[in-house]
LUMLOFI-899675 format. One record per residue: x negated, y negated, z negated of N, C-alpha, C in turn; residue in three letters. Coordinates in steps of 0.05 Angstrom, whole numbers, plus 5000, padded with zeros to 4 digits. Example, Ala and Ser with C-alpha at 12.3 -4.5 7.8 and 13.67 -1.06 7.14 Angstrom:
BEGIN
473651144844475450904844473650664844ala 474350454858472750214857474249994843ser 
END
This chain:
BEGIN
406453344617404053464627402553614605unk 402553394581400353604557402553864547unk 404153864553407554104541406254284560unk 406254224584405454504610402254574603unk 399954394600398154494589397454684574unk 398554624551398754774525400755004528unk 402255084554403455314555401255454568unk 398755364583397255544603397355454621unk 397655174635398355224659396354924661unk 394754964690392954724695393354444696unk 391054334694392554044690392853934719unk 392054154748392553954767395654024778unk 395754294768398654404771400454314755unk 399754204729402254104719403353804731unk 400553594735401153334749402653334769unk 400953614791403053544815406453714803unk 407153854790409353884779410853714765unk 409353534761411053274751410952954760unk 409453004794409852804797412052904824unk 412453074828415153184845418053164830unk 417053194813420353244786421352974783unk 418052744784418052464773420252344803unk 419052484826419852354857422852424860unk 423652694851426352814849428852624844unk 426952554811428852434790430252074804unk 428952024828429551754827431651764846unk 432852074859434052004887436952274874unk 434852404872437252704868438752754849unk 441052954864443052964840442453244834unk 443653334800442253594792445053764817unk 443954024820445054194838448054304828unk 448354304797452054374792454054114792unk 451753814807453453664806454453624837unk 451753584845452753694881454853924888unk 453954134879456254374884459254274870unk 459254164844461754044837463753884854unk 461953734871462953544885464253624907unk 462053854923462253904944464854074951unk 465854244923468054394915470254204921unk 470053964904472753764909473053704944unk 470853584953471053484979472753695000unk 471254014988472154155009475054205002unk 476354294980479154334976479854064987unk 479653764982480953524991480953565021unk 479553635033479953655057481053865077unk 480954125057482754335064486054255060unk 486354125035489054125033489253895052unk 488753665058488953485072490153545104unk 488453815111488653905131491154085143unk 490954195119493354505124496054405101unk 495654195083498254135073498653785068unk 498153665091498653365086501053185069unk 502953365067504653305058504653295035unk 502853455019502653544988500553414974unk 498553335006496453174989496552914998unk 499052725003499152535009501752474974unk 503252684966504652574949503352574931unk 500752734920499052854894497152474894unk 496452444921495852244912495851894902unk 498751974907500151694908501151844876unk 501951984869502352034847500251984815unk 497952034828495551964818495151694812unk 496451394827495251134832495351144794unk 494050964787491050794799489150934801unk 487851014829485451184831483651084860unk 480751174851479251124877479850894891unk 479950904917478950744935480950644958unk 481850774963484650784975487950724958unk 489050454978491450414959493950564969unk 496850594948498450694961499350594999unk 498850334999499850315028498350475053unk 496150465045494350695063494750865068unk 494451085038496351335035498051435060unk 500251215046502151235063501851175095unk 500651125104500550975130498551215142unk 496851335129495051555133496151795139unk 497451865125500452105123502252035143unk 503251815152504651765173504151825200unk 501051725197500051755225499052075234unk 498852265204498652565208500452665212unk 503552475218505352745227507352735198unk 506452685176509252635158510452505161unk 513152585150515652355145515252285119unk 515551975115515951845092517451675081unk 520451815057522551735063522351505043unk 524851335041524551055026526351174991unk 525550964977526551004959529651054948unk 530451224938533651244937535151254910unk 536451194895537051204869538751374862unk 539351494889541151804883538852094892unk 535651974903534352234906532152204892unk 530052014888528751944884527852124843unk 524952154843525652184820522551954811unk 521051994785520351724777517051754791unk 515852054807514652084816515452204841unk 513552134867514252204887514552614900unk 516552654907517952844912517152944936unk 517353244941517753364966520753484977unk 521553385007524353545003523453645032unk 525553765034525753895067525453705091unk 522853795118523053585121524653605160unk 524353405176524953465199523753635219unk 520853705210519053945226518754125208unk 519054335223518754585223514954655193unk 516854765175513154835166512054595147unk 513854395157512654085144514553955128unk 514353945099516253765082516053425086unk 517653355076517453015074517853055050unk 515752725052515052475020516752355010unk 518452394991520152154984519051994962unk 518851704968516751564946519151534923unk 517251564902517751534876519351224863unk 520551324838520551074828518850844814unk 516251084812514550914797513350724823unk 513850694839511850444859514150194856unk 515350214844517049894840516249884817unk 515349634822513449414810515949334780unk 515049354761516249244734518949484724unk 518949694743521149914728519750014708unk 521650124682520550214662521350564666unk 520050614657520150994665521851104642unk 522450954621523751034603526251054619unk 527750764626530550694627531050964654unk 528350904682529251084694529651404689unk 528951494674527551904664531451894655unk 532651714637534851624626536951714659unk 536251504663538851524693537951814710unk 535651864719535152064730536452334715unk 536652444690538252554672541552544682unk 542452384671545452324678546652334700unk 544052314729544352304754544752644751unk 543152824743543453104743545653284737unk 547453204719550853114707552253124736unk 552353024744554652934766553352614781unk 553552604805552552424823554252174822unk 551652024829553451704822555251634846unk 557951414841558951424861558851124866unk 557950884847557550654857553850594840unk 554250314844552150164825553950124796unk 556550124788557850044773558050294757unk 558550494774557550764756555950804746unk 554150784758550450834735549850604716unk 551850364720551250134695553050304679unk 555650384680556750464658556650734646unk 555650934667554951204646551551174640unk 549350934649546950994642547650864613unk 548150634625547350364605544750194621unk 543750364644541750144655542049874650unk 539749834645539549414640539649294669unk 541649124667542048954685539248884708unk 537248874689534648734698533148884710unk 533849154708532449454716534049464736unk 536349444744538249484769537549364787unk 537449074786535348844800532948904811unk 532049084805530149104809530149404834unk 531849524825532749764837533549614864unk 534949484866536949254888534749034903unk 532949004899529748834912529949144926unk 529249334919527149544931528649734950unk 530949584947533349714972533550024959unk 534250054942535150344932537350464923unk 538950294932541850364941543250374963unk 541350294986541950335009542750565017unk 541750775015542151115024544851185012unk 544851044978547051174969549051074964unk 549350744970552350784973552550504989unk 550650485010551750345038550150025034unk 549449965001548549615005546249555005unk 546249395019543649355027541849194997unk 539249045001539248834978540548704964unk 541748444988542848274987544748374969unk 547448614982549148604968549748834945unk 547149004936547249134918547548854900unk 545748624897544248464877547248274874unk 548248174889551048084889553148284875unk 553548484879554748614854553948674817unk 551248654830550348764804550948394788unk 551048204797551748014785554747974766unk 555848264777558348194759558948264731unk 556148504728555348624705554548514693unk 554948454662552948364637553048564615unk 551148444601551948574569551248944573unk 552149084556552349374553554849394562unk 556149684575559149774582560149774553unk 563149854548563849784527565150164532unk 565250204507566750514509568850604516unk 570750254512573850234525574350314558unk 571050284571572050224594569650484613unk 569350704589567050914603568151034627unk 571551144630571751274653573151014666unk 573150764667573950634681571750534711unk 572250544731570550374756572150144758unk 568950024751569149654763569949684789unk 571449494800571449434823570149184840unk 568549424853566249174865566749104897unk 567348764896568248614905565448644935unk 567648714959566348614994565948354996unk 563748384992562647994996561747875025unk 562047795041561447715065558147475064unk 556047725065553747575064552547465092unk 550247365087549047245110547047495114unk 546647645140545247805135541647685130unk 540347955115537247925121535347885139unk 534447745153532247815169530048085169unk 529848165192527648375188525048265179unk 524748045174522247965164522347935132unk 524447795123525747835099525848055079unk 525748255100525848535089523548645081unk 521548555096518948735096517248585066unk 518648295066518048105040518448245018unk 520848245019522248354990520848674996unk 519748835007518249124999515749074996unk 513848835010511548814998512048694966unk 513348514965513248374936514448554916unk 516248914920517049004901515949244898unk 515349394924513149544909510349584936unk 509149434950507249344956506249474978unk 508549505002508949665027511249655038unk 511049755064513849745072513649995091unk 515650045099516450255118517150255142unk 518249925148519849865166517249805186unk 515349505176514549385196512249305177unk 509549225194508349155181507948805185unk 507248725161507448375165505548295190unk 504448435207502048275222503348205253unk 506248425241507348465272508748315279unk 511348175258512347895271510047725272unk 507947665268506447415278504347485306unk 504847735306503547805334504247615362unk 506547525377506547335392504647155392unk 505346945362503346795360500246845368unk 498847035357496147215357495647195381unk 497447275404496347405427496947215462unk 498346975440497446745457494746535449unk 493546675429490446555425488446755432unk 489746845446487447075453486747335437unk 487447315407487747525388487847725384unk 486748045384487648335394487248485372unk 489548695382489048905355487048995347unk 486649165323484649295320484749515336unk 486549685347486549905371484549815384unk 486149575392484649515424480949465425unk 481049355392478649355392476749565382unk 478849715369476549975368475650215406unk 476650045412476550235450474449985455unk 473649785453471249625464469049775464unk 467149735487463749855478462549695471unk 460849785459457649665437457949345450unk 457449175430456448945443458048765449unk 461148835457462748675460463548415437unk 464048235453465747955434468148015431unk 469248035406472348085410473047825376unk 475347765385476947645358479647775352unk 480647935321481848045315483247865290unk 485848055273486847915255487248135236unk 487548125214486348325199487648205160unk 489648465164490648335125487448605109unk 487448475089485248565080485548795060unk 484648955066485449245042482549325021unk 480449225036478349345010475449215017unk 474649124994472648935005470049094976unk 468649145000465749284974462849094974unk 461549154950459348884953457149064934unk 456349274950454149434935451549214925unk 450349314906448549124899445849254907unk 446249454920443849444933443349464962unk 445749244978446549264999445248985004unk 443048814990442648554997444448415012unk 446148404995448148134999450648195022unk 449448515040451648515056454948655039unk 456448485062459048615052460748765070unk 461848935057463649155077466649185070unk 468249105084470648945088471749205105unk 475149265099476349415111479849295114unk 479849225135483449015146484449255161unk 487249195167488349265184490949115189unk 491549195217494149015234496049235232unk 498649215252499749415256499149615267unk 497149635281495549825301494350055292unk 492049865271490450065259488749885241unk 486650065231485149955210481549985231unk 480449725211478049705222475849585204unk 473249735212471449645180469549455197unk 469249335181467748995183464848935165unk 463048835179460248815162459448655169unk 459048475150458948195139456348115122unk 455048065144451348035132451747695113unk 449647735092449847575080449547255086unk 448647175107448346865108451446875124unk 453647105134455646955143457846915119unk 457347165101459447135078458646845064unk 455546795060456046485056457246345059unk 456446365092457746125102461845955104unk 462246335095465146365106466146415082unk 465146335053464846465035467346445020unk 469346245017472046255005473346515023unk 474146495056475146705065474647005062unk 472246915063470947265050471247415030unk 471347145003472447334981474547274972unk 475847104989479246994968481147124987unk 480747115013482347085033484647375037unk 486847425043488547545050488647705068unk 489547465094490347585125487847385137unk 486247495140483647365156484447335187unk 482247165210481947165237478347245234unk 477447495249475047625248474147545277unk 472647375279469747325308467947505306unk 467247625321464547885317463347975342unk 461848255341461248385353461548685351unk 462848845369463349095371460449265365unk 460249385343457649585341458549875340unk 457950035362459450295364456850535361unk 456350695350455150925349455851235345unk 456651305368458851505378461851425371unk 462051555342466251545340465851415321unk 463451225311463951055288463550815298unk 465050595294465650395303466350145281unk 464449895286465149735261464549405273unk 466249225268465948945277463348755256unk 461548745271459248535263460948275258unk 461748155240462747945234460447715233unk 461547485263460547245261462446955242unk 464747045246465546765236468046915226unk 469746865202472046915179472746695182unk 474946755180476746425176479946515162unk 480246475142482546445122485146345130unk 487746545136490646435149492146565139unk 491246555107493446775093496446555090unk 495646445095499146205097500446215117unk 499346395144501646505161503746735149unk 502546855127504546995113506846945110unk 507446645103509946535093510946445121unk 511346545141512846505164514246765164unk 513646905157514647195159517747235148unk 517747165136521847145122523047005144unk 521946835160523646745181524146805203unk 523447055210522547215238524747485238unk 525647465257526947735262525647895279unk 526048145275524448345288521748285292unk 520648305319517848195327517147875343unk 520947795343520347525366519047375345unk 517047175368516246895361518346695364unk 519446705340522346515329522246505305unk 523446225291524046155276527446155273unk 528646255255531146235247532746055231unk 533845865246534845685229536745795205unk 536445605186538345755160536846025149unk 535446185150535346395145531946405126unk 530846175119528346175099529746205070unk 531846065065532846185040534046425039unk 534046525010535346785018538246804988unk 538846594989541846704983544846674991unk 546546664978550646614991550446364994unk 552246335011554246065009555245984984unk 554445854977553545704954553245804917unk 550545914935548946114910547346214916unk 544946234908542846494911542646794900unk 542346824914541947214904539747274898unk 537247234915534347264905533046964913unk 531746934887529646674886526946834896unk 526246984917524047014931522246834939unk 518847004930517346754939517246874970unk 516146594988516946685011514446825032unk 512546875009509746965026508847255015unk 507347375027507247615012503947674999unk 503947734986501347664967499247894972unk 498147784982495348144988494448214970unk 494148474954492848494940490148704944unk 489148544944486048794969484348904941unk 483149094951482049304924478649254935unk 477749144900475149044910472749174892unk 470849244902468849314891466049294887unk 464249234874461849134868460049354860unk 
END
């Protein structure tokens, strides 16, 4: 105020000049940061719009970022109309790819190598190279012209990425690759191993969806909520579809694996929770005396059961959460389920040979929900 004074300018004009600047300062953003922003938002949503394909690989390419995890992504992109193909060790490169896709105008996603969990980008950039050479014609090939480590192959063979290219599934990529040790020897560079037809027990489709959450933290096939759906919907239990079509007011109970849980601190204590089933996704608000009350489920919990009320205000739609309740241990039923029946399969919770294991899998799949304060 005495700076504007001493330029000429009154002292009632300078106060109220600075007690507007003072009012400004507590809410507003300066104007090249707004326009900065507003620049990103609008290209994210142009390309989003007119090239889904490009801005669904840019951003899985990106992880670890923001707010959204790759399974979303992906599941987001799916539901716009892309194809999103699975990992392959003959296409795949260590970031996710565009190739030609089945529509007209529209490429498909092929996910990368980097979403399996513990590959090193070195060994793969290595094989992806040599792959460029001349194409592999087994798993025994790329151990002996990479030198891939046994333990990197394994890992390749969890994430089913030899399936496309040369017919085996998990199970029996990981059964061959058992015959390999050590480094190839130079005696034996143009020689092919011969890898032995093993007569396995097949996988369960539940099995399957295990071993892709636990290797790189999604699946393609099915989502885990769906074999336990029977169960769900003889307790009365409903999707999130169904429950986003309720009006205002309604009682509904849903089931919900948990993808992102926020705890603004100037949200007095409420929390804002985002699950989804196989259906769809649905956001949840969770006033503070229930997160109390419900308070291990709320912040530890996995695959929740949501009691609420439908609060709808036009196309935005969000479950008032009365009661959380914690059943992330239905998870571990899931390896024993084929397809979507409510069945248990005898013999089929372990997962290796007649007399041997192939994968020591744990048998539940571990949520990992993205949380913020």
């Amino acid at each position: 105020v005495e700076g504007m004074i001493g330029n000429g300018y009154s002292r009632e004009l300078a106060e109220r000049i600075y007690e507007q600047l003072r009012g400004f300062g507590s809410y507003g953003f300066p104007e090249s940061h707004s326009a900065s922003f507003a620049l990103i938002a609008y290209a994210s949503c142009w390309l989003k719009r007119h090239h889904a394909d490009v801005f669904a690989a840019s951003l899985i390419n990106s992880q670890p970022m923001g707010f959204y995890s790759v399974e979303q992504i992906v599941r987001d992109a799916r539901e716009h109309g892309v194809e999103v193909r699975p990992i392959c060790v003959a296409r795949s490169h260590w970031d996710c790819t565009l190739e030609p896709g089945n529509r007209p105008g529209r490429m498909a996603v092929r996910l990368g190598l980097r979403l399996i969990k513990g590959l090193k980008a070195q060994d793969m950039a290595q094989l992806i190279g040599v792959r460029g050479e001349a194409a592999f014609r087994s798993i025994s090939d790329i151990w002996r012209r990479v030198g891939t480590p046994v333990a990197q192959l394994e890992l390749l063979a969890k994430a089913n990425a030899f399936a496309l290219a040369f017919g085996k599934d998990s199970r029996g990529a990981k059964a061959q690759i058992k015959i390999l040790s050590g480094k190839p020897l130079p005696l034996f560079d143009e020689t092919e191993i011969a890898e032995p037809e093993l007569e396995l027990k097949r996988l369960t489709d539940g099995q399957k969806v295990v071993l892709d959450y636990q290797t790189f933290g999604l699946s393609l096939d099915q989502h885990p909520i769906a074999f336990l759906r029977p169960d769900y919907a003889q307790r009365g239990i409903i999707t999130c579809r169904d429950a986003l079509k309720l009006p205002n007011g309604r009682h509904v109970t849903v089931v919900g694996k948990v993808q992102t849980r926020q705890m603004p601190s100037a949200a007095n204590g409420v929390i804002f929770m985002s699950i989804d089933d196989e259906s769809s996704d649905l956001n949840l608000i969770i006033w503070e005396k229930v997160g109390q009350a419900c308070r291990d489920a709320v912040f530890y919990g996995g695959l929740l059961v949501i009691s609420g009320t439908i609060q709808r205000e036009g196309e935005v739609v969000h479950l008032i959460a009365r009661m959380v309740t914690d059943i992330t241990r239905d998870l571990e039923k899931i390896a024993q389920r084929d397809s979507t029946a409510s069945l248990t399969l005898e013999g089929t919770g372990g997962s290796g040979l007649e007399g041997g294991h192939v994968f020591n899998t744990r048998p539940a799949i571990q949520i990992n929900s993205r949380d913020f304060r």
